[in-house]
Every structure is written in structure tokens, then in C-alpha cells.
C-alpha positions as CSV (number, residue, x, y, z in Angstrom):
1,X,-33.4,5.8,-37.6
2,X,-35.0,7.3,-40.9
3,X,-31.5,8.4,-42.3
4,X,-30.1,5.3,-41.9
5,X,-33.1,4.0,-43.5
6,X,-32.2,6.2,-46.5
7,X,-29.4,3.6,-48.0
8,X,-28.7,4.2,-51.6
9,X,-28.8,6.7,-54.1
10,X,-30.6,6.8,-57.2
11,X,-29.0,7.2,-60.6
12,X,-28.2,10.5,-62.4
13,X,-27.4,10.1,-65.4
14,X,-28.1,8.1,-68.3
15,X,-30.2,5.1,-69.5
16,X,-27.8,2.5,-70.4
17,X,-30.7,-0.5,-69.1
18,X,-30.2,-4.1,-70.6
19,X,-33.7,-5.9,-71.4
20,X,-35.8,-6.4,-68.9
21,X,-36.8,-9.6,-66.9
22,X,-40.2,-10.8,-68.1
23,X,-40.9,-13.5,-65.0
24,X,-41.6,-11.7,-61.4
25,X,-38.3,-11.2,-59.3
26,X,-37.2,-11.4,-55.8
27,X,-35.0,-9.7,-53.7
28,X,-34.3,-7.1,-51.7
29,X,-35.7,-3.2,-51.7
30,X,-35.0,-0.4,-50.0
31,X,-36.0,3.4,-50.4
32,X,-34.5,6.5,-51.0
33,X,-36.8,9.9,-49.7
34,X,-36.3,13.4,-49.1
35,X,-32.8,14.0,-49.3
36,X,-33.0,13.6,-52.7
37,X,-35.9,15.7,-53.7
38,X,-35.4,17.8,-56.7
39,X,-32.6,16.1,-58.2
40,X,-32.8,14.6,-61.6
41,X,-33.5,10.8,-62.5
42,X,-31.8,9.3,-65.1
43,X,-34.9,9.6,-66.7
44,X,-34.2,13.4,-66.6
45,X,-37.2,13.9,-64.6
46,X,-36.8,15.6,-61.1
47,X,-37.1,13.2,-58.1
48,X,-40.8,13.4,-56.0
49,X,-40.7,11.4,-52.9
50,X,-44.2,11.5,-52.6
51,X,-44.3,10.1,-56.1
52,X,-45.1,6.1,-56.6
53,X,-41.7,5.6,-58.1
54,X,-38.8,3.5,-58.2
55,X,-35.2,2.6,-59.0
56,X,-34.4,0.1,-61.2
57,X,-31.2,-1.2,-62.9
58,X,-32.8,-2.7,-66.4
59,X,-36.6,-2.1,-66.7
60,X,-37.6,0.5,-68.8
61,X,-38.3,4.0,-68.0
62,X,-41.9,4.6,-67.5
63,X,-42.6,0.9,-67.0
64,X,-45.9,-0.2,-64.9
65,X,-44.1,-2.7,-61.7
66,X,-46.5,-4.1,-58.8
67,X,-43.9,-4.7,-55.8
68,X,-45.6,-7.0,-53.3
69,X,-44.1,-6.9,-49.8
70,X,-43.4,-10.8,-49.0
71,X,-43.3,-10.2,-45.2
72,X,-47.1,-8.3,-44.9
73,X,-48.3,-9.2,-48.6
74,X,-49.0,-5.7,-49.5
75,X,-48.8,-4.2,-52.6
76,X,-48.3,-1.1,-54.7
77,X,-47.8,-0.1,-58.7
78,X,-45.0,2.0,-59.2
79,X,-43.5,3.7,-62.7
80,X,-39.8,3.0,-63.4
81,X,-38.4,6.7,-63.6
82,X,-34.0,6.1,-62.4
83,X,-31.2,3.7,-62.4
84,X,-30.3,2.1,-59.3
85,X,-30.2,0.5,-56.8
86,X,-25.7,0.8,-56.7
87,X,-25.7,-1.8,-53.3
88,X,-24.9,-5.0,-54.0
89,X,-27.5,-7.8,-53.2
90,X,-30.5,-5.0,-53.8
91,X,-32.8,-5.1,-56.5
92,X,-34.9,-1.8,-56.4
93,X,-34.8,1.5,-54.7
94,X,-38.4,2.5,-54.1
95,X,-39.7,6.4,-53.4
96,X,-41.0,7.1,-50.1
97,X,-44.6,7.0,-50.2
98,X,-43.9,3.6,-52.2
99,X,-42.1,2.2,-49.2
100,X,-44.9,3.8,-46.8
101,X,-47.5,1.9,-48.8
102,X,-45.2,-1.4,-48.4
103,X,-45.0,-0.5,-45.1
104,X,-40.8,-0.6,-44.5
105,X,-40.0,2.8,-44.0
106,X,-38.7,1.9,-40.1
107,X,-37.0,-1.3,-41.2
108,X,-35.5,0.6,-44.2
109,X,-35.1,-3.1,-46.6
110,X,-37.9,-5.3,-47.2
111,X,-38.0,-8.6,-49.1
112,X,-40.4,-7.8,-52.4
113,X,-41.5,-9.4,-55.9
114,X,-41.0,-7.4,-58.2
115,X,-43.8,-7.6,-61.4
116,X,-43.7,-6.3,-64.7
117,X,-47.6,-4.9,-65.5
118,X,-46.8,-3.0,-68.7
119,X,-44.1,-2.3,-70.2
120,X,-42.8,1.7,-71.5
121,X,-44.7,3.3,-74.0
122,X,-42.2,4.3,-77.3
């Protein structure tokens, strides 16, 4: 069940982000993990699936984001470091130990918010 849990690919190459969304955002997440270890963000940094990290189509690399589980309210701060998610109707692709802190590694998608903390440092 984990591969299939393992639904969409991060980004890799390029920051071409809008702005980001100021106001909390709902939707969708899934994860990406181990198959993908190694391989460089579009942030240019290498992917850690142990990291507290996440996919993002417009915030800003580096970028503080609490993502709150809606279904078992719990929580975790990630750091924007890739592009993505590329499925339609998703709004984040979160690491591995992000989605085992959310605790949706068997169901693979969880409905999150999504909250800027603090923006990228120049």
C-alpha cells in the first residue's frame, strides 16, 4: 500500500512561483518518500525524506508553513524547499516524516490547511 501511497513527484527544476497566498488554504496533500531521496529540489537542494519539507506550487522557497490535518487536527511546520504537487485537485506534496507526523502515511492524501508562518529570507 505504501507505493501507492507515493502519488506525485516533486519538481526538478526551476523556481518559476507566482506570489504566494497570504490567508490559510485548504485542500488536499499527499507525500512523496523514499523513492525520491537524493534527487534535487527545485530549490537545488537534494531531497531528505526524513526532512520536515514540502512541495509547493507558489510559496517561496525556504518559507515557514504549519499544515494542520483537518481529519485528527494535528499539526507540523514544514520549509518550502520544491515545486509541486503536478496532480490536479492537490495543493502540497509533503516529505515523509511530515506526513508521519500528520499521520496519513497509510491513507496516502489527507485534507490539510495550509498556513503561511514566515515568509523566505532574501
Amino acid at each position: 500500500m505504501a507505493s501507492t501511497a507515493v502519488l506525485a513527484a516533486p519538481c526538478l527544476a526551476g523556481d518559476a512561483a507566482p506570489r504566494a497566498r497570504r490567508h490559510p488554504l485548504r485542500g488536499t496533500v499527499s507525500w512523496y518518500g523514499r523513492r525520491f531521496e537524493g534527487r534535487t529540489t527545485a530549490s537545488g537542494e537534494p531531497f531528505d525524506p526524513d526532512a520536515l519539507t514540502m512541495a509547493h506550487p507558489t510559496l517561496p522557497f525556504g518559507a515557514a508553513v504549519r499544515v494542520t490535518n483537518l481529519r485528527n487536527r494535528r499539526s507540523v511546520v514544514v520549509r518550502v524547499n520544491d515545486r509541486g504537487p503536478h496532480v490536479p485537485g492537490r495543493i502540497a506534496d509533503l516529505s515523509l516524516a511530515a506526513a508521519r507526523a500528520l499521520g496519513m502515511l497509510r491513507a496516502g492524501l489527507a485534507e490539510a490547511r495550509l498556513e503561511l508562518l514566515e515568509p523566505a529570507r532574501p
